[in-house]
N, C-alpha and C positions, 0 to 999 in steps of 0.2 A: 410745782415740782412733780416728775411723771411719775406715778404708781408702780410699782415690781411688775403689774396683772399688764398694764398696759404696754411699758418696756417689753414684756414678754410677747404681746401681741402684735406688736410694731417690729420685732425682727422674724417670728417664726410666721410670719402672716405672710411674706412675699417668699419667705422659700417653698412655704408648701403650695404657692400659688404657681411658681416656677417648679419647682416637681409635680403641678398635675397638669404642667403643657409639654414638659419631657419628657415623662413615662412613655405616652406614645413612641413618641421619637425615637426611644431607644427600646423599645419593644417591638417596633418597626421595621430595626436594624439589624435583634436579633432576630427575631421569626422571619428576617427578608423570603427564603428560599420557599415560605407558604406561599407566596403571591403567584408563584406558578402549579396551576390545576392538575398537571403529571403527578409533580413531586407531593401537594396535598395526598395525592390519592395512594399514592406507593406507600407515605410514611403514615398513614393510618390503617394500613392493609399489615404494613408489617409489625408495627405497632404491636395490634391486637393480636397477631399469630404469636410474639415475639413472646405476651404477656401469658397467653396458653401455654407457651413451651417452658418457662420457667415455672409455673404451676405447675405442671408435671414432672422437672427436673427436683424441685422441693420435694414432691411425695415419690419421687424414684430415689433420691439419695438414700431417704429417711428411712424407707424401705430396706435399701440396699443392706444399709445400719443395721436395723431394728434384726435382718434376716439375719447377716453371718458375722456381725461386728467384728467387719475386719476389713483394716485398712489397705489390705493389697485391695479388695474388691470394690472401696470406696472408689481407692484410685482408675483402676482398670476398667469402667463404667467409660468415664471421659476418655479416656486412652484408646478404646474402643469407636466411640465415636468420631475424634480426631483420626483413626488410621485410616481409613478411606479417602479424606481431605486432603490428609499428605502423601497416595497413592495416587489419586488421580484428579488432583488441584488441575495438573497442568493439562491434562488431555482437557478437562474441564473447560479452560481458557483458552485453550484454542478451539474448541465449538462455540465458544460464545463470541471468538470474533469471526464465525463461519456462518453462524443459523440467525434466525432471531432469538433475542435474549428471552424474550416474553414467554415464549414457547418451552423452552428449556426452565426458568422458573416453575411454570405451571407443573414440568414433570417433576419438578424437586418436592413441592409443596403435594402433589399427593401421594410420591414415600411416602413423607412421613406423616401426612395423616392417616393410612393405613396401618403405620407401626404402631397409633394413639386409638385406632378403633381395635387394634388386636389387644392391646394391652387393661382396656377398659374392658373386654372380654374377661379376659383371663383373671383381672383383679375382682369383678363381677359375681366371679362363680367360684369363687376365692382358689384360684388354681395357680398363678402366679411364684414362681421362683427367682429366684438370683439370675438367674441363665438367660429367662426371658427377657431381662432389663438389659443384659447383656449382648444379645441378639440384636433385640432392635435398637439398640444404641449403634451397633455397627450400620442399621441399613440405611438408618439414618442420615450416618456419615457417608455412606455412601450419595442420597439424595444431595447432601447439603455440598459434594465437590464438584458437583455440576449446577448448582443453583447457587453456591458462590458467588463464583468468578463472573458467572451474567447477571447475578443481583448488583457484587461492586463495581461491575464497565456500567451497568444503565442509568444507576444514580446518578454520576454526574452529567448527564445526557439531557437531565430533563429540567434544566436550570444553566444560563449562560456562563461563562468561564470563571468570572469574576464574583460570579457567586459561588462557585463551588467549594469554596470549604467552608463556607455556612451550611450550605447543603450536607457536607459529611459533620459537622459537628449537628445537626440538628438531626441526621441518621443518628448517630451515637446517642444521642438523647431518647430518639424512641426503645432504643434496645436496654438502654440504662434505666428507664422509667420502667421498661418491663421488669427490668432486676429488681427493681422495689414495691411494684404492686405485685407483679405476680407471684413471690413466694409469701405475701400476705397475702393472700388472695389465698394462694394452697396451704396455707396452714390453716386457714378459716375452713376450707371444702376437707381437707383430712380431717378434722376436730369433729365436723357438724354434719357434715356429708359423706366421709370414706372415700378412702385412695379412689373408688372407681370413678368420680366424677371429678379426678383431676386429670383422668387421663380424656375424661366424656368431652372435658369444655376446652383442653387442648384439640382433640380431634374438631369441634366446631370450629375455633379460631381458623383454621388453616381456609377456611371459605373466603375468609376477609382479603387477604392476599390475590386467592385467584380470582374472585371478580374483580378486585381494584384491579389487576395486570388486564383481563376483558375490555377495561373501559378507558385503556392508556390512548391516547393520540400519538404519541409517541412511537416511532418503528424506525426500527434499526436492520437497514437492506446491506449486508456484507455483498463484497465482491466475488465473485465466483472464480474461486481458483484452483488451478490441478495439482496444488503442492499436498505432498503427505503430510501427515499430522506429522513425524517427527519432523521434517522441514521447517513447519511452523514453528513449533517449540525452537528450534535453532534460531530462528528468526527474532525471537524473542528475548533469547539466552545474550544472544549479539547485540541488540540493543541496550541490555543491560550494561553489559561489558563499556559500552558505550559511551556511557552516563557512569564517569567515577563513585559519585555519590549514591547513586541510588543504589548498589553492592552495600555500603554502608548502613543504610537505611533498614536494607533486608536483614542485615545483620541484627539491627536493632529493634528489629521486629520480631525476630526469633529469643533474643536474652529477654526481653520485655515479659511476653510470654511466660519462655519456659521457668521464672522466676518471680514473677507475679503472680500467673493467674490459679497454681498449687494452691495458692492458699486461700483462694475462694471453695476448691473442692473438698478441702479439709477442713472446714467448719462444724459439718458436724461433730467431725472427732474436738474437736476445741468448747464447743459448747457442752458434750457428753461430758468429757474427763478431767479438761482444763478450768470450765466452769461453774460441773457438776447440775447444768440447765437439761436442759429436752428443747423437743422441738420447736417450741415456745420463744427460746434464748437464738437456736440457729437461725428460724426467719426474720429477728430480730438483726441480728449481724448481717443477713444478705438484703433486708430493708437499708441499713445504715450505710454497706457499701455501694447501695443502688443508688441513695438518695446522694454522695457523694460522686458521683457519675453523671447523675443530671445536671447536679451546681456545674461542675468541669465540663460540661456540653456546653452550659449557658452559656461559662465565659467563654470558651474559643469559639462557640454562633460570632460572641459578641465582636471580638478582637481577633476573628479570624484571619481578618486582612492585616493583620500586624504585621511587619517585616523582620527579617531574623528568627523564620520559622525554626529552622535547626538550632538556635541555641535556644531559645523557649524551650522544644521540644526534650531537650538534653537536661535541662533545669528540673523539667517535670518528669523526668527517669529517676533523676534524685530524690523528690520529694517521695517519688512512689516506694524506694528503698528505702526510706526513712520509715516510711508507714509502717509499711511490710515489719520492720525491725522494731517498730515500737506495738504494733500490735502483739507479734512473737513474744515483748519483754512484759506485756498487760497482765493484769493478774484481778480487775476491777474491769464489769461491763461496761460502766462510762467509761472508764482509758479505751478499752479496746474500740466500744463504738466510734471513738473520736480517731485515733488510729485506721480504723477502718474507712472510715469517712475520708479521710486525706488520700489513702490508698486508692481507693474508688475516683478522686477526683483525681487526682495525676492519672492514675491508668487511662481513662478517657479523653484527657488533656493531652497526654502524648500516641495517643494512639491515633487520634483526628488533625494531630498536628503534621504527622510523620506519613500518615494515609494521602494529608492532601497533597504535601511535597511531592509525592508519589504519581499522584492523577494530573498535577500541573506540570509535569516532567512527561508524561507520552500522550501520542496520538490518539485518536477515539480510533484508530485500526489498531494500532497494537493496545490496547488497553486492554482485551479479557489474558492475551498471553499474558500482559508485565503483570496486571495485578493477579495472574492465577501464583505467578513467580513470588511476589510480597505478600502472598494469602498461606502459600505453601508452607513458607516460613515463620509466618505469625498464625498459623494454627500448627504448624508442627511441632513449635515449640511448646504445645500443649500436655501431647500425650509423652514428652521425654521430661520434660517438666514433674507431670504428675509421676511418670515411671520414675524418676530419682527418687523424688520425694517418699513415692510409697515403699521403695525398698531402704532409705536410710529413715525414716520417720518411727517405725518400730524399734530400729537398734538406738538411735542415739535421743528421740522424745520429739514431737512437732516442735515445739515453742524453739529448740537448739536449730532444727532443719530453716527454720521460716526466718529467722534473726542474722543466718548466714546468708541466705537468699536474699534479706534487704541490703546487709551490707555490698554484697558482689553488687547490685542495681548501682547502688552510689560510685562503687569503685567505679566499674562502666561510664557511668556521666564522663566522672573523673577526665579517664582518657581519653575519652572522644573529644571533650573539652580542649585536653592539653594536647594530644598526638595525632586526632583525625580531624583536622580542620576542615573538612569538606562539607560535613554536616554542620560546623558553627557557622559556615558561611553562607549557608541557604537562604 
């Protein structure tokens, strides 16, 4: 008669032998878009700029805090930075389907490591105020509506068709892994080091970027043509119109946003007074909503090729409304981190789902206009977002503003579900 130990070894002996000639497999399938040397090289450039800049967005928030504990100014930090993006997204996108991309990154990336060498000055020689964070959060934004729209047309450029929304769910990964090392990262350098070396190692990052763009093989020669920039932008506005769905998409790119991404800005205040934590508890929430960001990268690398992207992507608007709501209803750091963690993964999950729709619908000529068009609105919906927020969040309490904000995400699914079938149909 066979033993418990042997039974045991006679079934678990050939799965773990078939999952160690699988893993590859499917490790294979999700990291496919490393196998091209472009793409290695851009998403380890942005990677590590990506993980600097939230390093420094941790000890600029904390800051902001610590300075004038006040939620208008928490808010108006990001709000700041978005308005230049939603000012000139578009002029943006139509230089990046005119110039080379490469070229116009390079100028994005050294704004703003100038704004990160001024601010490690100024925190330095402890001279730093509210105004300055304020400042160069705007030049910021300014750098980033022109290195936008030619960062998201080049991504898909440098990997073939049918890989491309592996390619943008594995961009989302780098950006989202920065959400989770980089504000551990700056809670370790504020603690042990002082604000000024979070603004020191944000300014080195931005190196990484521009030699990786240096060493691209990849070039992107636009047609030379006498049309005015508004021309172009019409040209673009017309395509959209074009293409039923993608007006929807944009839509959905904008509600996503301007109701999601508040309450990543408002962590502090949630950690401070809902928690009664410090800074300790807030890099904690933006580790938990990072590390749910990379799982939701994973799975759409994984299953990017799924068909029925728009109802996936609609499924995952809900689940992000849910979050959002169950975090807002938390009152316990485990609930909240787990809440937050769903949050983080939908958000990423439909943001790479709706992104790719997006790039498998135009041209690589029209591609810096349409995605300055889907950029406009999925970063505009940032600073009207946080502006709601920061004006009804004092009169009626965060936990009340963030639990109506989930709710409205689900209603949304809702309808698009039941009344906009263009997006279930994708």
């Amino acid at each position: 008669m066979m033993r418990k130990g042997e039974d045991f070894s006679r079934i678990c002996g050939p799965l773990l032998l078939l999952q160690f000639f699988l893993l590859p497999v499917v490790l294979r399938r999700v990291f496919k878009a490393f196998h091209y040397r472009d793409f290695r090289l851009m998403w380890i450039g942005a990677c590590t700029s990506a993980i600097g800049t939230w390093m420094q967005a941790f000890a600029q928030g904390w800051l902001i805090w610590e300075l004038s504990h006040s939620a208008r100014l928490l808010a108006l930090d990001p709000i700041l930075l978005s308005t230049p993006i939603f000012l000139f997204s578009l002029v943006g996108g139509v230089l990046a389907d005119r110039f080379e991309r490469r070229h116009m990154l390079i100028f994005s990336q050294v704004v703003q490591m100038s704004c990160a060498l001024f601010l490690t000055f100024l925190a330095g020689f402890h001279m730093v105020k509210v105004w300055h964070f304020l400042t160069c959060s705007f030049i910021c934004g300014f750098g980033q509506a022109f290195g936008g729209p030619a960062y998201s047309a080049l991504i898909p450029t440098l990997v073939p068709k049918e890989d491309m929304p592996n390619a943008i769910a594995l961009n989302s990964i780098q950006f989202n892994a920065a959400v989770m090392v980089g504000p551990a990262l700056g809670g370790w350098a504020l603690h042990s080091l002082g604000a000024t070396w979070c603004f020191a190692l944000n300014a080195l990052s931005f190196f990484c970027p521009i030699v990786a763009l240096l060493m691209l093989k990849v070039r992107f020669l636009p047609e030379k043509t006498g049309e005015s920039i508004l021309d172009s932008m019409k040209q673009g506005f017309h395509f959209i119109r074009r293409q039923g769905a993608m007006q929807a998409l944009i839509v959905l790119g904008f509600c996503m946003t301007a109701l999601g991404v508040p309450m990543r800005t408002f962590l502090p205040l949630f950690a401070d007074r809902i928690f009664h934590g410090g800074s300790g508890t807030y890099a904690v929430f933006l580790s938990m909503s990072g590390v749910g960001s990379v799982l939701g990268a994973l799975a759409v690398a994984d299953f990017g090729h799924v068909r029925q992207k728009g109802r996936v992507a609609l499924g995952l608007l809900m689940c992000l409304g849910a979050g959002i709501a169950g975090f807002a209803f938390s009152r316990s750091i485990p609930m909240a981190c787990a809440m937050l963690f769903l949050a983080g993964a939908s958000m990423v999950g439909v943001f790479a789902m709706v992104l790719s729709l997006v790039h498998l619908m135009v041209s690589n000529e029209m591609r810096g206009r349409v995605v300055s068009v889907y950029n406009l609105a999925f970063r505009g919906g940032m600073p009207v977002g946080n502006l709601v927020a920061g004006l009804f969040v004092p009169l009626f309490s965060a936990p009340a503003i963030f639990a109506v904000n989930g709710v409205v995400l689900v209603a949304l699914g809702l309808y698009f579900f039941g009344f906009q079938r263009k997006v279930v149909e994708l």
